[in-house]
C-alpha positions in Angstrom: 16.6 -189.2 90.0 19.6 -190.7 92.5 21.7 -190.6 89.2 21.1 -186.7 88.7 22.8 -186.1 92.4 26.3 -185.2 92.7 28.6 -187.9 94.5 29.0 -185.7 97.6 24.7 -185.7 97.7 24.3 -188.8 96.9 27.0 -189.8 99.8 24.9 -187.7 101.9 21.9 -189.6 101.6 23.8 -193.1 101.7 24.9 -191.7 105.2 21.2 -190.9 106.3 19.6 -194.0 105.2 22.8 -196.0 106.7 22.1 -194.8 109.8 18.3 -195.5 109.7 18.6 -199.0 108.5 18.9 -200.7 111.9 16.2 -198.8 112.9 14.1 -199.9 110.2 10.9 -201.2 112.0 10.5 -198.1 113.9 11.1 -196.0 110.5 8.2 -198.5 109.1 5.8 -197.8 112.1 6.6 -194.2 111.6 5.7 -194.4 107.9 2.7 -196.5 108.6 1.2 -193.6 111.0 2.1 -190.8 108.6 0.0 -192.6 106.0 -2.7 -193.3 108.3 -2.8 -189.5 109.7 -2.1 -188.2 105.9 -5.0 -190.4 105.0 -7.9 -189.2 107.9 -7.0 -186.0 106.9 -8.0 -186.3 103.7 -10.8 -188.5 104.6 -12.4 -185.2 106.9 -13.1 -183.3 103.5 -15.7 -186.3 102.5 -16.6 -185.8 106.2 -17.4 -182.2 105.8 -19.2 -183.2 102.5 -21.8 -185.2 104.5 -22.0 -182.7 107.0 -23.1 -179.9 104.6 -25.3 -182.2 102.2 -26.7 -184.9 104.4 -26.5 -182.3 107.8 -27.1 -178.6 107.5 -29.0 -179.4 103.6 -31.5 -182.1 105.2 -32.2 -180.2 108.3 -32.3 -183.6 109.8 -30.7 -183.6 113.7 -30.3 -187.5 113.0 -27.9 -187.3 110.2 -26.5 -184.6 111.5 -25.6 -186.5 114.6 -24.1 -189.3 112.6 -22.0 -186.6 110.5 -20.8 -185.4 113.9 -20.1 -188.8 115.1 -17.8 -189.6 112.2 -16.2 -186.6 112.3 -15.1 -186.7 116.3 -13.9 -190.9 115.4 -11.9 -189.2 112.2 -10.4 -186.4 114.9 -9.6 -189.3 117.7 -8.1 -191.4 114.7 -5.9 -188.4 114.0 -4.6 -187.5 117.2 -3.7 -191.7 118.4 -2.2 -191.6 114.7 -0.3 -188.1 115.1 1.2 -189.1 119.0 2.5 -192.3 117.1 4.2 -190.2 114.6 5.6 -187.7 116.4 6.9 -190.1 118.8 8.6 -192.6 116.7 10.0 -189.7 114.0 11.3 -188.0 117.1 12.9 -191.1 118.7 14.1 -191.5 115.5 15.7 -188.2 115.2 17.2 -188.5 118.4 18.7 -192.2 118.3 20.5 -191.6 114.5 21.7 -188.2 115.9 23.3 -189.9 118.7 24.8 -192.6 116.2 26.3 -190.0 113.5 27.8 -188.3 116.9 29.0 -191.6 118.2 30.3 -192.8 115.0 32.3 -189.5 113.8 33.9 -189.3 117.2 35.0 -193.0 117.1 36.3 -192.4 113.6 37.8 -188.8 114.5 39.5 -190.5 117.6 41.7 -192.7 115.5 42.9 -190.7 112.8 46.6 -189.4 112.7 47.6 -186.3 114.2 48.7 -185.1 110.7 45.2 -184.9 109.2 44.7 -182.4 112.8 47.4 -180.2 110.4 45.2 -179.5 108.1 41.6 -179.1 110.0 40.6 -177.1 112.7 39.8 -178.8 115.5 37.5 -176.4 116.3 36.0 -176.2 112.9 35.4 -180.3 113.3 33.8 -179.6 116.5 31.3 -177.5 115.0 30.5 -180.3 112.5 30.0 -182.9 115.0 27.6 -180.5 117.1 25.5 -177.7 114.9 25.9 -180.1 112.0 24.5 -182.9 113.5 21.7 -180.7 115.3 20.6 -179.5 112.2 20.3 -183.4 111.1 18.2 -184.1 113.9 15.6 -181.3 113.0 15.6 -182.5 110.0 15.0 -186.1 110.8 13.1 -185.8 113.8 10.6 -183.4 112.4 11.2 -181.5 108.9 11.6 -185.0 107.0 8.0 -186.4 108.3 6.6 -182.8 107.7 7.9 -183.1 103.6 6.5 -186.8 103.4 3.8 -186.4 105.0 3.0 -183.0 102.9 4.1 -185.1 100.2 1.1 -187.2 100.7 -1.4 -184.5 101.3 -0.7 -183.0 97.8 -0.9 -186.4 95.8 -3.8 -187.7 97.9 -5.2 -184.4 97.7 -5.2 -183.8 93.9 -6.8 -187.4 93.7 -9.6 -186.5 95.8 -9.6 -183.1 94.1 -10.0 -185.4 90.5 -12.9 -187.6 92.1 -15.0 -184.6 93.6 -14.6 -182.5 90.8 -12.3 -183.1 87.6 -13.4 -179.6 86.4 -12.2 -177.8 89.3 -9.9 -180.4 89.3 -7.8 -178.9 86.0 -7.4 -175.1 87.3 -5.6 -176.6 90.5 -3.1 -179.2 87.7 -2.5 -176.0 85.5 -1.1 -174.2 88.2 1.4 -177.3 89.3 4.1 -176.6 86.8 3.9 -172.3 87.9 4.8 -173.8 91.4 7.3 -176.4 90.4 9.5 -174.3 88.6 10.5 -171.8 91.1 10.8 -174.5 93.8 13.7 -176.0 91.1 15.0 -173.0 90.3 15.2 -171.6 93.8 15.9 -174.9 95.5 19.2 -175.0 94.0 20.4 -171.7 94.9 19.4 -172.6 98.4 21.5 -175.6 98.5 24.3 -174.0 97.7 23.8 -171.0 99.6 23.0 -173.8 102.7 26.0 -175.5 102.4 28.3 -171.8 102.2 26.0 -170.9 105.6 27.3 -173.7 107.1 31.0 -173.5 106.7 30.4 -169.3 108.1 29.0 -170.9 111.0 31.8 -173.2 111.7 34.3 -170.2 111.2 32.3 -168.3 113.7 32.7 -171.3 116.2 36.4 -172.0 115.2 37.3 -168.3 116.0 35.5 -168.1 119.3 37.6 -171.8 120.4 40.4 -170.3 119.3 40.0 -167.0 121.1 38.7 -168.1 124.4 41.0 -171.2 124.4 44.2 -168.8 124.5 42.3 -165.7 126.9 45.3 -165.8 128.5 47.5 -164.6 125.5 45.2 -162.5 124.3 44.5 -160.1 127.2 48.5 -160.3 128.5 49.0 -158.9 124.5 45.8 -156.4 124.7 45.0 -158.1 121.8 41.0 -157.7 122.3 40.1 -154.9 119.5 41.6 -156.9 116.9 40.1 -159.8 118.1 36.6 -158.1 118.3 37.2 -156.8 114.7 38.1 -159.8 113.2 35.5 -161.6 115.0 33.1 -159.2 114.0 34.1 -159.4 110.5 33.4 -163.5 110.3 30.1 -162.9 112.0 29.2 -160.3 109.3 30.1 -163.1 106.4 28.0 -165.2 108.1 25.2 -163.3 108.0 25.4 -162.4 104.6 25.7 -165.7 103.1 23.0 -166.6 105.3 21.1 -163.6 104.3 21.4 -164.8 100.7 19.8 -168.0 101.6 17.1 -166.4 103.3 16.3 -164.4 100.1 16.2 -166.7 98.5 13.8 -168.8 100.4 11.6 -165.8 100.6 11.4 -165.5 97.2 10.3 -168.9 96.6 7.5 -169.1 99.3 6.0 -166.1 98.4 5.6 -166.7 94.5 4.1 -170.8 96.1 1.6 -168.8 97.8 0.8 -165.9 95.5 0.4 -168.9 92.5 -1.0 -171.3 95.0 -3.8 -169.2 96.3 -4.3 -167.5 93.2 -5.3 -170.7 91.6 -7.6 -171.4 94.7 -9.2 -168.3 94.1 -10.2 -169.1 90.3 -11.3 -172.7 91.4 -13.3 -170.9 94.3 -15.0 -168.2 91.3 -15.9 -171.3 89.0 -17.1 -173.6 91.9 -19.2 -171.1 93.2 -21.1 -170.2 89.8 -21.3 -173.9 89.0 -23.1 -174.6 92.8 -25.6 -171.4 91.9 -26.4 -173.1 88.0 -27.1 -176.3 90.1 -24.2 -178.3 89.0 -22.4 -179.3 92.0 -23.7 -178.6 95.3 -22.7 -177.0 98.4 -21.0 -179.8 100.1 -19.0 -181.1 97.3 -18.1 -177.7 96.8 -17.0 -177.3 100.4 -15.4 -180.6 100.2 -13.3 -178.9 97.0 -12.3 -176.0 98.7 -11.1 -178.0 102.0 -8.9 -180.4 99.8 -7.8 -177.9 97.6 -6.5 -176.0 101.0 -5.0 -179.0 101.7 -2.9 -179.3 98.6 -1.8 -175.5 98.4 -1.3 -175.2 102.6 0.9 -178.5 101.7 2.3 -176.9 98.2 3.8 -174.3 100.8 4.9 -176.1 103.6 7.1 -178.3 101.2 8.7 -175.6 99.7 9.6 -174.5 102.8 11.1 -177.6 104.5 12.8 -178.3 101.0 15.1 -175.2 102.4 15.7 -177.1 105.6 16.3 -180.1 103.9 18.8 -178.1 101.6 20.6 -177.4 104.8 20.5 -181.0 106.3 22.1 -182.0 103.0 25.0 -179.8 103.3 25.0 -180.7 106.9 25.5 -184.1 105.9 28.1 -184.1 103.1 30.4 -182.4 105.7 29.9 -185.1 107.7 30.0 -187.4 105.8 33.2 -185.8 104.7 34.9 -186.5 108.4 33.5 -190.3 108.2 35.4 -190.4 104.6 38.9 -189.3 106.1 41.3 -192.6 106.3 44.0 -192.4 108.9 47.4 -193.4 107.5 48.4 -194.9 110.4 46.9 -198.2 110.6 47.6 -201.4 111.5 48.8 -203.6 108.0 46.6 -205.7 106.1 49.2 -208.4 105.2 51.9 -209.2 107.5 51.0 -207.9 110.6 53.3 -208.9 113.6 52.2 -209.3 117.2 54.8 -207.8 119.7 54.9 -209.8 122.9 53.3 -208.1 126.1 56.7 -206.0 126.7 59.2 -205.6 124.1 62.8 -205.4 125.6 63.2 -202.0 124.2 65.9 -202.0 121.6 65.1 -199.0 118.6 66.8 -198.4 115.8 66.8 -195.8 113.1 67.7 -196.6 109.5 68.4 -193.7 107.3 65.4 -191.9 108.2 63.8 -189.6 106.2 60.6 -187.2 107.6 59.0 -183.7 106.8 55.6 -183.1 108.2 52.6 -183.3 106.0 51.6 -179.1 106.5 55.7 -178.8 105.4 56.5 -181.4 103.0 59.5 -179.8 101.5 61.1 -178.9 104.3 62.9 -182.1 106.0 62.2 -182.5 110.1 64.5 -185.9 109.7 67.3 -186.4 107.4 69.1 -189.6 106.9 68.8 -190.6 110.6 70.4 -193.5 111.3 70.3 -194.0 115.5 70.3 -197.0 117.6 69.3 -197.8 121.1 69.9 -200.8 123.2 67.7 -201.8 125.4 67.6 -200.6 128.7 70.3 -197.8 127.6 69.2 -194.2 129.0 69.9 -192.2 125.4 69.7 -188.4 125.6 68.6 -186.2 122.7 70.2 -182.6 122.3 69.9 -179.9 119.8 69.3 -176.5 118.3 65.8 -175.8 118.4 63.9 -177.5 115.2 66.5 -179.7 115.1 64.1 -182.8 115.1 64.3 -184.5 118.4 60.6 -184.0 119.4 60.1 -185.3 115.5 62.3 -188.6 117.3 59.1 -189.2 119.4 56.2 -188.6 116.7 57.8 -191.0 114.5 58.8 -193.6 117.6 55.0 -193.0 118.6 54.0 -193.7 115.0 51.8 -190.5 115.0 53.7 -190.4 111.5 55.8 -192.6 109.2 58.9 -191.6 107.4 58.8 -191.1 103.9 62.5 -193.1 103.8 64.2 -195.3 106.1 62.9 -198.1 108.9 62.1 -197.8 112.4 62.6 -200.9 114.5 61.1 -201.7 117.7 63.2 -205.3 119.1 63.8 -206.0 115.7 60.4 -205.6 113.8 59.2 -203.0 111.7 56.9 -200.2 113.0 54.9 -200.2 110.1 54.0 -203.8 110.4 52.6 -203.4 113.9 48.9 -202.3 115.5 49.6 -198.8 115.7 47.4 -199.6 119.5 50.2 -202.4 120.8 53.1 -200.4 119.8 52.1 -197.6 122.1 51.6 -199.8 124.9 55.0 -200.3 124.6 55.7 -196.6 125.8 55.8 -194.1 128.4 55.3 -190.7 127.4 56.0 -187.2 129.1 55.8 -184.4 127.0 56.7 -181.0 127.3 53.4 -179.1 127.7 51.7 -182.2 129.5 48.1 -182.7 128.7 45.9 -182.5 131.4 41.6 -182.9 130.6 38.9 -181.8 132.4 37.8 -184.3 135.3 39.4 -184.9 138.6 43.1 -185.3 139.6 42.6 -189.1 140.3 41.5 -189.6 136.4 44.4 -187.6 135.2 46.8 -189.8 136.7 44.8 -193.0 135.9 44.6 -192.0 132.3 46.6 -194.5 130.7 45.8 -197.4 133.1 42.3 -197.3 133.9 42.3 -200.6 135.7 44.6 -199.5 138.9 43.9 -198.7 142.5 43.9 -195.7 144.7 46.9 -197.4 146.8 49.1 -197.9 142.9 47.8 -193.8 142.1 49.1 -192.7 145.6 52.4 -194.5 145.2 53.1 -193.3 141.8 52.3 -189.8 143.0 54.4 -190.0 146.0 57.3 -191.4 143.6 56.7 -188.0 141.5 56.4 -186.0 144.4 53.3 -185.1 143.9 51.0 -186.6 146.7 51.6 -183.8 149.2 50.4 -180.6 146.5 47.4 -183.0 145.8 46.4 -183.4 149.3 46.5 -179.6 149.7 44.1 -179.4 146.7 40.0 -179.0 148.2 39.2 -182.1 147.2 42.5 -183.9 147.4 42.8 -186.6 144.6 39.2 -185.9 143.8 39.7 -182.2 143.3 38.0 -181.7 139.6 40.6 -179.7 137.0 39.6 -177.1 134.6 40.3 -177.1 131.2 44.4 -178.3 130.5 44.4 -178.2 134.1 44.0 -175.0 134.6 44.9 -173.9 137.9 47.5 -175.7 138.3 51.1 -174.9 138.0 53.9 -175.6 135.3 55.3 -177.7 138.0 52.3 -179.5 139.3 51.2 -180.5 136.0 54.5 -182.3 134.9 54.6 -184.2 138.1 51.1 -185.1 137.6 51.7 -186.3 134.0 55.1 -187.9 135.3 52.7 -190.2 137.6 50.5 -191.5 134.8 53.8 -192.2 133.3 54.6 -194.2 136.3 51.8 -196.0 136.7 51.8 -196.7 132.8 54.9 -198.9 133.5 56.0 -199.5 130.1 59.4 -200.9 128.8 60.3 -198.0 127.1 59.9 -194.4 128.2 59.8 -190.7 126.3 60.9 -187.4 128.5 60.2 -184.8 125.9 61.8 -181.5 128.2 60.2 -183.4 130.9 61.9 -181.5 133.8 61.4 -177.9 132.0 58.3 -176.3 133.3 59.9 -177.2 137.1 61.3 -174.8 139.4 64.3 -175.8 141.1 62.9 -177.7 144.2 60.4 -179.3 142.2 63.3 -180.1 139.6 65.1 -181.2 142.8 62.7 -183.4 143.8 62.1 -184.6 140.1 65.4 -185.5 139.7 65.8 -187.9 142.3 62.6 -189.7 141.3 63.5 -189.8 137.2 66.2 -192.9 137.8 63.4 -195.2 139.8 61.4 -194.0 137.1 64.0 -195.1 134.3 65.3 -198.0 136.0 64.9 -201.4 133.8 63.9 -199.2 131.0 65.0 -197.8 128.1 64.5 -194.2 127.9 64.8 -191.6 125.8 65.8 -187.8 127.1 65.2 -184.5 125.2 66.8 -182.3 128.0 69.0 -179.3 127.9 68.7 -180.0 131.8 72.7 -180.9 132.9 72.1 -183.3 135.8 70.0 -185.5 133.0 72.3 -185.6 130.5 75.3 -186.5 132.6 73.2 -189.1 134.2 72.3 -190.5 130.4 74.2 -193.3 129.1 74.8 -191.5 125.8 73.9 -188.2 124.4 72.9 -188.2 120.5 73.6 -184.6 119.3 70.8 -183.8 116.1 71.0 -180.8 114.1 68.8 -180.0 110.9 67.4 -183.7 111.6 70.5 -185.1 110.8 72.7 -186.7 113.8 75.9 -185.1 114.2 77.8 -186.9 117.5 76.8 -189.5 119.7 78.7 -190.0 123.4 79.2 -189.5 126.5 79.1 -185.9 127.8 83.2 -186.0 128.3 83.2 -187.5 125.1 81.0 -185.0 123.4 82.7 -181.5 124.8 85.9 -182.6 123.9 85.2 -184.1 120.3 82.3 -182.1 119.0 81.9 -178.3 118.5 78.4 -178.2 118.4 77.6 -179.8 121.7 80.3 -178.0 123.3 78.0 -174.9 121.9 75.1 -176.2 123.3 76.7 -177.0 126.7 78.3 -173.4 127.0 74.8 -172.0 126.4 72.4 -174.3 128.3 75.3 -175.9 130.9 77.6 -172.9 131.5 80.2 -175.2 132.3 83.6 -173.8 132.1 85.3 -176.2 130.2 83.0 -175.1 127.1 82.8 -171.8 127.8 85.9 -171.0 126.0 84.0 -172.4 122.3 80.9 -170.0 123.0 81.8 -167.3 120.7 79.1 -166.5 118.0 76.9 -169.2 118.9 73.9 -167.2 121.0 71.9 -168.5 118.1 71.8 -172.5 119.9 69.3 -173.4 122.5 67.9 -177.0 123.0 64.2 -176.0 123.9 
């Protein structure tokens, strides 16, 4: 049966039974109560036997009593037997749920930013919430409902065999008329389940998209076509889903037309056989109940088989994230442990890099830069000229498809991907601020400091006295990306948890660019107790930074082009004197600025 699954369904269920191994005893407790309850179920239609032979026949009130007597023990059997059930298969449901959930977000955490290029975020997030809903129905509830219907119709058409194997045959000839279209249909519903899906998580990465940039969208009046878009993936939606529905339609109605048909024609024959005297009334009763049983059961499978069509698509696109591998990882064989804090000293050997989404198209090329340690290097350039590439390879969010990177003399790619970023401070452009208070933000990369450390790194960033006119102060909760908060604000908070990360090497990407000019000011005079006994690394068009730097590196089309000092630099090379006429206005490059309006640095 297993060998007549494709790999991505037969991953699927490896994932589900994975997950309920440690809880095996509870899934064998579960098991044991569904049998029990499937079992005094069945055991109530030779209860309803006794009643009508030995009972309402006899016209004795003694045996009448007694067939009332088993038949309230059978119903308080059932009901300790169905709270067990329910309890456990919920539990059950709950606790892998929580697991899957767990487990994709701790494998989802780690993976490199380039497999982020190619999928959604938002699509991801959809898998790891309505996917994994849809698992917990199905394991918390529609799973026990199919075994223990399961059990109803086998048990049933055993009973069914004993009481009558007459009757018996009708109810076997009309199996195959109801197995067929449960196939047939089945498999169009699986399909159909898994396309539903993927719609859904279209519909959910459109709205994340949408609402996540409101700001663009209403300064752009972009609304209608956003409503007619959305509108337009909703509608797919609903069409693949309405496909799955027909289909599901289809295949319980013809269970219960050939289901209770076949009842029917067993009730016909039964009846004429009880009025020759063949059978009598309570075995024919007895029939009818278990053959009620086995269609009622007949029907309710073929309708959780549909939900269990959509838990399996629900699971192979899990299971898909869980089968991702991160290609940043720390090495196998030869693995080197850096020392607590590295002196700092980089270098870049003939470097070559294009992003994964771009892979013809060269971010880095040929690269060959290095840094002392302790040396203040800044990085300046067209825009797309690869310095903010620099940092992603530095940060070993990527590896080059050429060359080395060198951290104090060691390899990047033979290091814990986790230790060499503890080596570094990082400030990036558009700093990322999450959703908590102002205290966490800054403590985000050093859990373990105290309120006295947070202060001082925010007074150093000149940020303590906007905090303290915040509601809350340092315990003022932040919206989404800080929302609320100005360019300004956010870099100096996000220049803080640099501080207080107090690594050997730091990363200003721009760090000084969202800044108005007192809060530049103000930034400024903080950045060198900031740098000071580290080696940093500056991408700035900002003029009081790069004349403070002890080098400026001058990339274009990821290739370096001069490195010096800023004298050095507008008197030997064209470009930066370019660059400095545009972003500097200093007169002594103004003069080379003709037909270059092209250059920025951003």
């Amino acid at each position: 049966m297993i060998s007549l699954l494709s790999v991505r369904q037969r991953r699927a269920i490896e994932l589900t039974l994975g997950f309920l191994k440690p809880y095996r005893w509870q899934v064998a407790g579960a098991l044991l109560a569904l049998v029990a309850t499937a079992a005094i179920t069945l055991s109530m239609g030779q209860g309803i036997r006794l009643l009508v032979d030995q009972g309402f026949m006899t016209q004795s009130a003694q045996l009448l009593n007694q067939s009332i007597g088993l038949f309230l023990l059978l119903v308080l059997a059932l009901a300790v037997g169905t709270f067990t059930r329910f309890y456990l298969v919920s539990w059950i449901g709950e606790r892998c749920v929580a697991d899957i959930r767990k487990q994709v977000f701790d494998h989802l955490i780690y993976l490199h930013p380039g497999f982020y290029e190619s999928n959604r975020s938002s699509e991801i997030q959809s898998r790891l919430t309505a996917d994994t809903t849809l698992l917990q129905s199905v394991i918390g509830s529609s799973l026990s409902l199919f075994l223990r219907n399961v059990l109803m119709v086998i048990g049933g058409i055993v009973l069914l065999f004993v009481t009558n194997p007459k009757l018996t045959s009708i109810v076997v000839l009309a199996l195959p008329l109801v197995l067929a279209p449960i196939l047939i249909f089945g498999r169009r519903v699986r399909a159909l389940s898994r396309q539903s899906q993927d719609r859904i998580a279209d519909v959910g990465s459109y709205v994340a998209e949408a609402l996540g940039q409101i700001k663009t969208v209403q300064a752009y009046n972009h609304q209608p076509s956003d409503q007619q878009r959305f509108g337009h993936t909703v509608e797919q939606a609903f069409m693949t889903a309405r496909k799955r529905i027909v289909q599901r339609a289809w295949l319980i109605t013809l269970v219960i037309v050939l289901v209770l048909g076949a009842v029917g024609v067993m009730l016909w024959v039964g009846g004429m056989d009880v009025i020759a005297g063949r059978i009598t009334a309570g075995e024919l009763a007895a029939f009818v109940f278990y053959s009620l049983i086995v269609g009622s059961a007949f029907g309710t499978v073929s309708e959780v088989i549909g939900e269990l069509q959509r838990a399996a698509g629900a699971a192979e696109r899990i299971a898909e994230l869980l089968q991702a591998k991160s290609e940043i990882v720390a090495p196998k064989d030869g693995l080197v442990h850096l020392p607590a804090r590295v002196s700092g000293r980089l270098q870049l050997q003939d470097v070559l890099f294009a992003y994964p989404s771009r892979p013809t198209q060269p971010a880095i090329n040929g690269l060959s830069l290095t840094v002392e340690a302790g040396e203040t290097l800044a990085l300046v350039g067209p825009s797309g000229a690869g310095k903010s590439t620099v940092f992603d390879l530095l940060l070993r969010f990527y590896d080059p498809q050429q060359g080395r990177i060198l951290i104090d003399g060691q390899a990047l790619v033979q290091l814990d991907p986790q230790a060499l970023r503890r080596q570094f401070a990082w400030v990036s452009q558009n700093p990322a601020l999450f959703f908590g208070t102002v205290e966490e933000n800054i403590r985000f990369g050093q859990a373990q400091v105290s309120r006295e450390q947070i202060e001082a790194a925010a007074r150093i960033a000149h940020a303590h006295e906007f905090i303290l006119q915040l509601p809350q102060g340092y315990q003022t909760h932040l919206g989404d990306a800080g929302a609320g908060l100005s360019g300004g604000q956010r870099q100096r908070l996000a220049i803080a948890r640099a501080l207080l990360v107090d690594a050997p090497i730091l990363l200003l990407d721009e760090a000084t660019s969202a800044l108005d000019a007192q809060s530049e000011h103000l930034i400024q005079q903080a950045l060198p107790s900031l740098m000071a006994g580290r080696t940093t690394l500056v991408i700035a068009h900002r003029l009081a930074t790069v004349q403070n730097a002890d080098r400026i590196a001058v990339i274009d089309q990821g290739k370096l082009v001069a490195v010096g000092t800023h004298r050095q630099l507008i008197a030997e090379s064209a470009l930066y004197a370019r660059l400095a006429a545009l972003q500097f206005n200093t007169g002594e490059a103004a003069p080379r600025l003709r037909g270059v309006a092209d250059f920025n640095t951003d």
